[in-house]
N, C-alpha and C positions, 0 to 999 in steps of 0.2 A: 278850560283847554286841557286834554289828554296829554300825558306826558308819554316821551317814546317808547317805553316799556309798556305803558296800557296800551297805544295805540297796536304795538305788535302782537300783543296778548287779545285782543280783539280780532286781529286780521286771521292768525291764529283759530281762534275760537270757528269765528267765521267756517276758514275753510274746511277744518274739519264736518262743520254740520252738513255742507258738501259732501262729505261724503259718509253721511248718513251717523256721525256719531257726533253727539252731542256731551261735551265737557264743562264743567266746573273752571271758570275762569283761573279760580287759585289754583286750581293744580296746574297749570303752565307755566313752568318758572323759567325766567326771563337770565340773563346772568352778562356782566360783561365781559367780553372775551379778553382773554390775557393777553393773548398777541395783536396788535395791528393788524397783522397779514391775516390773521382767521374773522377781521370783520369789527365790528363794533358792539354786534351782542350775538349771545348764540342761548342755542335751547335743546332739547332732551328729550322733547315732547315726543317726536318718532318711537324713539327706543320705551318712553313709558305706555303709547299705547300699541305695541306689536305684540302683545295677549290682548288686547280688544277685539282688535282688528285682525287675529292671523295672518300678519304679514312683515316682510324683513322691515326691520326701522328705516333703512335705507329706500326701500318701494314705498315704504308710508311718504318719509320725508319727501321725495319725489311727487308726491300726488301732494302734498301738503302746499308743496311749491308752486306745482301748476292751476290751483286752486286760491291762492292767496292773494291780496290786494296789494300790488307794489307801490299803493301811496305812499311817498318819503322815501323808499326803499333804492337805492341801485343796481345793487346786484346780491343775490340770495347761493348760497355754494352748502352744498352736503360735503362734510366730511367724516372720516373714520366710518364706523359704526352705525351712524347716521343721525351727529352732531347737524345741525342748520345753523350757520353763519348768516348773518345777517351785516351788512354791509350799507350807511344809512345815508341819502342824500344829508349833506351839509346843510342845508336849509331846514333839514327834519331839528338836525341835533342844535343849530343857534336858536330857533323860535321859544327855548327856554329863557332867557335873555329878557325879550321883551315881557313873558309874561312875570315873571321875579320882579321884576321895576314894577308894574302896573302893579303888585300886590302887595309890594312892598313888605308890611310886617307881617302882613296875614299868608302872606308865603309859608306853606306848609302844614296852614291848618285844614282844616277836608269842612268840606260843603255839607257833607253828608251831616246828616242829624241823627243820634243812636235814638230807640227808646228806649224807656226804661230811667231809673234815677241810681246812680252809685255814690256810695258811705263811704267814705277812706278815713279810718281812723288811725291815727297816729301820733308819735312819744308817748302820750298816756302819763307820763312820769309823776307817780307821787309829788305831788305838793308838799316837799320837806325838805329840799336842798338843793345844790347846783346840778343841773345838767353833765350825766357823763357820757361819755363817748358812745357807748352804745344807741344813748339818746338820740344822740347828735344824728348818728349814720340813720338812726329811722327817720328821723327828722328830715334829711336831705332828700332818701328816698320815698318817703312817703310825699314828698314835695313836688319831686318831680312823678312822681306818680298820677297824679293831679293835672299835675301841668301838662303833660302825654296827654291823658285822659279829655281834656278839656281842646287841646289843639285839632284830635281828632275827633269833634264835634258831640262828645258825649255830655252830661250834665250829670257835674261831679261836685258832692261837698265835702270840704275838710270837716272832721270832728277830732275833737280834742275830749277823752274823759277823765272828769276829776276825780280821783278815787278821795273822797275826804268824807267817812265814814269808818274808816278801819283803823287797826291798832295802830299804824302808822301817825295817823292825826291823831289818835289820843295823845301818843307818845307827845308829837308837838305842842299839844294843848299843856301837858304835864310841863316840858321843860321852858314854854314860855312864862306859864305863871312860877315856875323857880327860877328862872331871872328879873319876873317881873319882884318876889320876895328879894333876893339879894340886893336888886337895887331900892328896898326900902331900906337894906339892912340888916334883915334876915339871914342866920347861918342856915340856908337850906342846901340840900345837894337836887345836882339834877336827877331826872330818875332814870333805873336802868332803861339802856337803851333808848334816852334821851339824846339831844340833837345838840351839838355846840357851837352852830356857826355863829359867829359875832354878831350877824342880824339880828339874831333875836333878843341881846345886850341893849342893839341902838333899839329897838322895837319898843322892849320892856322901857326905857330910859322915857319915849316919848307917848306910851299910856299913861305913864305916871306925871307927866307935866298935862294930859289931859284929864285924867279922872283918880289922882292923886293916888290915897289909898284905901280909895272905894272897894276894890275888887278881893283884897285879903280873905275875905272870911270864905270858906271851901264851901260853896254851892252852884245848885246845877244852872242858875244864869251866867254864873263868876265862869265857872268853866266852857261853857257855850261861846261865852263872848272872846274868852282864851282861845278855844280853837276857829272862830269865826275869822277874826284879827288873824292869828297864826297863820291862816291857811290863805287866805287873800293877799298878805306878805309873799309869802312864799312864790302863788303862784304868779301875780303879778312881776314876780323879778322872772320866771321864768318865760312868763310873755314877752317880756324886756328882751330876752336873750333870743326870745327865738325872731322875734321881730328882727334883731339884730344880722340874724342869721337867715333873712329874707323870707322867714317860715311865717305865716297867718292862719287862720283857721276861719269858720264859717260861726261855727256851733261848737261852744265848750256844755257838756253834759255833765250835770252832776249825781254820782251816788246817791250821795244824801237825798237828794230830791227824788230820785226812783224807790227809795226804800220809805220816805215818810208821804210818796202818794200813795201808799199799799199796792205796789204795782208787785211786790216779792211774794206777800201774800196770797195775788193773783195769779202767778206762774205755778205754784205750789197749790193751788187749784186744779187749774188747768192740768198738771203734771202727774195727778192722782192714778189716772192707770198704769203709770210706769214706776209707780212709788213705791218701795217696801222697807221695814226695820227690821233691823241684826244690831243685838246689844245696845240697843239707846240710841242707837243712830239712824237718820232715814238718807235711804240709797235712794238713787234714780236708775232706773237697767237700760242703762245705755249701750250695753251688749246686744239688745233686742235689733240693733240697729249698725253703726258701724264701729263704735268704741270696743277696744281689747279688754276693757273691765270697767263692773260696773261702779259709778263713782257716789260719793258722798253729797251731800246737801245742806243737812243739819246731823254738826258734829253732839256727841253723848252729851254735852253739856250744854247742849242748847243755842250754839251758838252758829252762825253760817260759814260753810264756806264759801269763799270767793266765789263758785260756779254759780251758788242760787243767785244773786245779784245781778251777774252778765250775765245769764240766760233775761231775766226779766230787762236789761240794757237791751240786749240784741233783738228781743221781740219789739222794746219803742222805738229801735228804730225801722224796725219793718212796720209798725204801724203811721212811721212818719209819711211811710212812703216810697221810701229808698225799695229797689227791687234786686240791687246787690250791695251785701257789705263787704267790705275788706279790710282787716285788722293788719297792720304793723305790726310783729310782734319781735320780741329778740325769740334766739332759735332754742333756749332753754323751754319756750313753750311748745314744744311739738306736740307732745300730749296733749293738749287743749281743742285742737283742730276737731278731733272725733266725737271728744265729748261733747262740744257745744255743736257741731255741724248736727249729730244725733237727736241732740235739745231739740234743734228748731224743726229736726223734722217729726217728732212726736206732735211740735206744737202746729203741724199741717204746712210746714213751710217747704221749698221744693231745696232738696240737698246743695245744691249748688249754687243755692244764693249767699252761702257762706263761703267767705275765701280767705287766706292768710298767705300776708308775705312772712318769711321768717327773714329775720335779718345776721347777720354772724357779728361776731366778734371784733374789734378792734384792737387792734397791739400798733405802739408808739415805736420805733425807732429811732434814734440818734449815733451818730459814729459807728452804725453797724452794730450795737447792742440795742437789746430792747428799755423801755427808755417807762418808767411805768409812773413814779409820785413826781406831784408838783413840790420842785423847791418852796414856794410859796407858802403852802398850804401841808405840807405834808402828807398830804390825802391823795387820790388819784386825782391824774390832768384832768379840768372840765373839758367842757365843750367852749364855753366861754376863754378859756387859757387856751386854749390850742388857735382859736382864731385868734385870738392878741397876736399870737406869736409868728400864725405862716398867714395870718389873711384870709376870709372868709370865701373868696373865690378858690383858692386850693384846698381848705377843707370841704367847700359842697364838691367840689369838683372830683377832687382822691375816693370820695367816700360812696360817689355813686360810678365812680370806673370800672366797678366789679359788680358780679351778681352778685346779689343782696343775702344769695347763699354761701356765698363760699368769704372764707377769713378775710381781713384787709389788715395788712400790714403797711401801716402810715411811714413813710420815710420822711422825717424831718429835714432831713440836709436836703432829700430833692425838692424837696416844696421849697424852699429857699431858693434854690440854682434859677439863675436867670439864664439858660440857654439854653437848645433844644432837645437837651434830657429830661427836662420841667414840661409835661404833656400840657400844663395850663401855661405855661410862660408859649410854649410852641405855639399853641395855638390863641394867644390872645395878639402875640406879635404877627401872625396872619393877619390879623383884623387891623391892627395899627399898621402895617404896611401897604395894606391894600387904603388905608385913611389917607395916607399920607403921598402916595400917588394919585388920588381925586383930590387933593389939595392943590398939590401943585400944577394940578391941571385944572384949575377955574379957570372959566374964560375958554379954554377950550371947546370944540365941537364933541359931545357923546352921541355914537350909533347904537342902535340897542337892537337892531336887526345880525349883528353879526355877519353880516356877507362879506367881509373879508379874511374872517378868520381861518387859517389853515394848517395850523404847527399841530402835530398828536397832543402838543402839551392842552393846549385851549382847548382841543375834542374829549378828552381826559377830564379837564375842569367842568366843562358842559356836561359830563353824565353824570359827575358828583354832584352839582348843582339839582341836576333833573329828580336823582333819587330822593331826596329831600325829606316832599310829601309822603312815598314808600315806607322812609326809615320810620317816620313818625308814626304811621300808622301803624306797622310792625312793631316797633316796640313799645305802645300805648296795650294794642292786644294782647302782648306777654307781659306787661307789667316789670318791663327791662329798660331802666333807665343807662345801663349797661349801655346797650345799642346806639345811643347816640353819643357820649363820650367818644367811642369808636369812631362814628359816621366824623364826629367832628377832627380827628386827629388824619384821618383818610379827605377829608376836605384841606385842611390843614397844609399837609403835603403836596395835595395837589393845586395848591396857592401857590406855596414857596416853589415850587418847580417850575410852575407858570412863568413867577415873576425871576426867575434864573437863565430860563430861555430863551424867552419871549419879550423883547426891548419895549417898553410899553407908551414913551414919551420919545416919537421922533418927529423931529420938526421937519427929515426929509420924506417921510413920508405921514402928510396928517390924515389920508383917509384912513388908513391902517391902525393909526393912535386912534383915532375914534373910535373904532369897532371896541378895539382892546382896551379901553374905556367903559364900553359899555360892559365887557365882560367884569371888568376888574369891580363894577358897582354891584352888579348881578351878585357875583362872590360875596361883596361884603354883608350885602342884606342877607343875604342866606345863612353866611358864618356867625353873625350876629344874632339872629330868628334862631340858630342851633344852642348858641350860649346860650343865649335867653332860656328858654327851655328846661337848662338845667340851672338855670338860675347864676348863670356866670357872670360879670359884668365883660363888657366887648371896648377893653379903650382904643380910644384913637391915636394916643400916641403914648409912646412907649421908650 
């Protein structure tokens, strides 16, 4: 079923081809009118095509009018300029109602099927300590990126890559086997730029109740097994967390596995007519294409950088199948975008199957100072501490309220506040309020037609309801988890307003409580379908 914004964008369409010009659905944009008295939606369309058409927006709008299908409609009025108000039979705006109940959870996902297959890779995080903040925030938005992606009917997998091939893991390998030496008794020190979480103390403690003090003597099994152990420690706690954090993945990829199938080898094949040496080192001329300068490959000493690896990543996974990727990245890798988008098109790939979200920064506040080491730990807050502390619904929640571009400053004390300065307390007790009115209303009669509803407030609730599908859609295609935080905090308000106006349990009138029953269920599945989304939990009571 059409909701009343396509159906008007239709009728719309419609008339124009009447008069001989034919438009691009999306460019009709639909908007609700801010006053009452100007209608219940209005549109612009006139005034956008009066260089088509040479003619005033006002004679378009006029012809537009006498050309258009008034089904659902009441009455149609040009104003100003030649704004079109639209004015909508009540029957038009309740029939949202019955279709939300009938769809229940699947309210808001699209029918439509994309082709194509999309990669969303996200945290990425070295395999060598806790989860920090930056993490986290790719974490959420890459989460709900997914989850957009997937409502509106696309076919999306998470990937997760291990980077455990680089000095990183060595490092680990190094400072696991010097705790696993100290706890035989060994004066060793850890090595520079070794790792000191306690884990690897309880780690070392419980190889040595397995395999005693087999592993001592320094060879390349002894250390293999160092960094194999090490690095499944590690990442396994970071699964722990992120699961915690309602984050999962499809497909975790390994380095190591892309570099000992000679897949590196192969790229550095492939990559030969773009390849040249200057002093011991081989460039790639990624300048030929969109990069500001051309970048390195293999440093003077033989050794790789980072870029030859993920180019040979980004190609398996276009040989998976995927037809677009999209990387998570924090926003220190901006440079990275050109080099590899360039990679993949020397390797015959179409430029824009490569995409990056960059993600910004995070900064903690407390009592209106910035708020940066964990008491605990002395290090910086994790991601793991920060949910201890305000609860995993207002960290995914805070941290996808903003574009993924621009900075987020975490307020601690608001994530705390139980009242409606707390945008997630606002609107979770939306949801618990509208729970709590369908409770005490068992046994009661629900209409799900709405024919009696007639207060602006409920007409108001009904278009917030209706947008829904819209918002989803909209912000699955921009890759704006942003957009529905909003959508939901503007639902939100238009609950409490409902339920301040509008008496909803009267026993002297029970056809009226029915209808407004039905409304108040419609609401909650929808507010609910919206949390979900971004991964919020929706209690019932509060």
């Amino acid at each position: 079923m059409l909701d009343v914004e396509s159906k008007l964008k239709l009728a719309i369409k419609d008339s124009l081809s009447k008069l001989g010009c034919d438009v691009d659905l999306n460019t009709i944009v639909i908007e609700h009118s801010k006053d009452k008295a100007h209608g219940d939606y209005a549109t612009t369309v006139a005034m956008q095509m009066a260089r088509v058409l040479h003619k005033s927006p006002r004679d378009i709008a006029n012809e537009i009018i006498n050309n258009i299908s008034k089904d659902g409609i009441d009455k149609i009025e040009i104003a100003g300029p030649g704004f079109i108000n639209f004015f909508m039979n009540s029957n038009s705006l309740t029939a949202v109602i019955k279709t939300i109940v009938d769809q229940g959870d699947d309210y808001g996902n699209s029918k439509e099927k994309h082709e194509g297959k999309i990669n969303v890779e996200f945290v990425s995080a070295n395999p060598t300590g806790d989860l920090h903040l930056g993490h986290a925030r790719g974490a959420a938005i890459g989460d709900v990126i997914c989850r957009l992606y997937k409502k509106a009917g696309y076919d999306v997998t998470r990937e997760y890559y291990v980077n455990d091939a680089g000095n990183q893991i060595h490092n680990l390998a190094l400072s696991l086997k010097a705790r696993y030496l100290q706890a035989l008794g060994q004066n060793v020190e850890l090595p520079e730029n070794g790792y000191h979480g306690g884990d690897l103390i309880n780690l070392a403690k419980d190889i040595i109740a397995d395999k005693g003090d087999s592993l001592i003597e320094d060879n390349e099994a002894n250390y293999n097994f160092f960094r194999e152990v090490g690095t499944k420690l590690e990442l396994d706690k970071i699964i722990r967390d992120l699961t915690d954090f309602r984050v999962e993945f499809d497909i975790f990829s390994s380095e190591l596995a892309i570099r000992n199938a000679g897949k590196v080898e192969y790229i550095l094949d492939k990559l030969k007519p773009w390849i040249y040496f200057d002093q011991g080192a081989t460039f790639l001329k990624t300048t030929s294409f969109s990069d500001d300068k051309d970048r390195v490959l293999i440093k003077s000493d033989g050794a790789y950088t980072y870029l030859l690896p993920d180019i040979a990543y980004h190609k398996d996974k276009l040989d998976r199948g995927f037809t677009t990727l999209i990387d998570c990245l924090g926003a220190d890798h901006h440079g990275y975008i050109e080099r590899m988008r360039s990679s993949l098109v020397m390797l015959g790939y179409p430029g824009d199957c490569f995409n990056v979200e960059l993600i910004q920064m995070v900064r903690l506040f407390k009592d209106g100072k910035e708020f940066k080491m964990s008491k605990r730990t002395g290090n910086a807050v994790s991601m793991k501490e920060l949910c201890e502390e305000v609860g995993v619904d207002a960290v995914r929640y805070f941290f996808v309220s903003r574009a993924a571009s621009g900075h987020l400053d975490f307020d601690l004390d608001l994530a705390h506040k139980m009242d409606s300065t707390n945008p997630v307390y606002y609107a979770q007790y939306a949801h618990a309020r509208l729970c709590t009115v369908l409770e005490k209303a068992k046994g009661m009669r629900i209409d799900f037609d709405g024919s009696l509803l007639n207060n602006e407030k409920e007409f108001s609730l009904l278009k917030v309801l209706a947008d829904f599908p819209k918002e989803i859609t909209q912000a699955a295609e921009a890759r704006a988890p942003f957009k529905i935080t909003n959508y939901i905090q503007k639902l939100a308000t238009s609950i409490h307003e409902f339920y301040s106006e509008c008496r909803v349990l009267d026993d002297a009138n029970v056809d009226l409580t029915a209808s407004r029953l039905g409304l108040c269920k419609a609401a909650q599945i929808v507010l609910k379908n919206a949390l979900d989304t971004i991964g919020v939990n929706a209690p019932e009571k509060m």
